[in-house]
N, C-alpha and C positions, 0 to 999 in steps of 0.2 A: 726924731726923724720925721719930716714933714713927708705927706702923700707922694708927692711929687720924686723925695727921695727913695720913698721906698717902690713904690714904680719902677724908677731905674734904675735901679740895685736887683730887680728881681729878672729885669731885660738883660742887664749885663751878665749876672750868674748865668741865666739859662743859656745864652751864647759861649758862655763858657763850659758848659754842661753840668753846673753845680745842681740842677735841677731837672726835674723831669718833666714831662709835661702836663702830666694832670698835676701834678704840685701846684707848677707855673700856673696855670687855669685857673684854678680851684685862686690861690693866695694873688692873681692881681685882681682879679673878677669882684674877690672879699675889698680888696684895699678899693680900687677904683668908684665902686657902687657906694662906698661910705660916701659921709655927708665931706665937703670941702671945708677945712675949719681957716680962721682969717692971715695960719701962718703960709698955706698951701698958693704960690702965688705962681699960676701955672698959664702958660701964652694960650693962644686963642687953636695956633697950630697944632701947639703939645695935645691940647685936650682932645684936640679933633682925632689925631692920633692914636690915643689911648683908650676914648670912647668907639673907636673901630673894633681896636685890638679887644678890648674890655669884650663887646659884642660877640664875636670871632669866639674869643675864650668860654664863653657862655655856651656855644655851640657844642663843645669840645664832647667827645665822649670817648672813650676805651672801650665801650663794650659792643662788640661786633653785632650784638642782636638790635640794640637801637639804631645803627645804620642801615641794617636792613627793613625798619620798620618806619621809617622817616626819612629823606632828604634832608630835616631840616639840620641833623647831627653832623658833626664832620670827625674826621680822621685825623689819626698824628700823622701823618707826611702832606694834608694840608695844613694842621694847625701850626707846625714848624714851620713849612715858607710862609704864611703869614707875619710870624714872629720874627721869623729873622728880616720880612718885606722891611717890616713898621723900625725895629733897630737901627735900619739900616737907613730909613727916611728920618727917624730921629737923630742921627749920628749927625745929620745933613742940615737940619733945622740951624740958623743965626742964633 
């Protein structure tokens, strides 16, 4: 499975709720930041995309004391409209 698949295989589970959200966080954050290898043939759009979301996911926390101790953290009911924004603009991508 090339990067690019397993990306949208981890987008589409989570819109389906096979996933939770630190999982989803935690495992596109891991695939995304790995290196590109020559089969990963991904548009200029896709990446822009998923280097948001990637971002975004990096943010993520569950533990209510790092939001209070930083702005820079965010919440599950922003990290979910994110996720479902970016599906929803990938679904749309040519």
């Amino acid at each position: 499975m090339t990067k690019k698949q397993q990306l949208e295989y981890l987008l589409e589970a989570y819109i389906k709720n096979e996933y939770d959200i630190k999982t989803f966080c935690d495992e596109f954050t891991r695939i995304f930041f790995e290196e590109l290898s020559d089969e990963d043939i991904i548009s200029k759009d896709e990446l822009e995309l998923f280097n948001k979301l990637a971002r975004e996911c990096d943010r993520y926390t569950p533990y209510k004391e790092d939001l209070s101790l930083s702005k820079y953290f965010v919440d599950d009911k922003y990290i979910d409209k994110i996720i479902r924004a970016t599906y929803s603009s990938y679904c749309s991508l040519p």
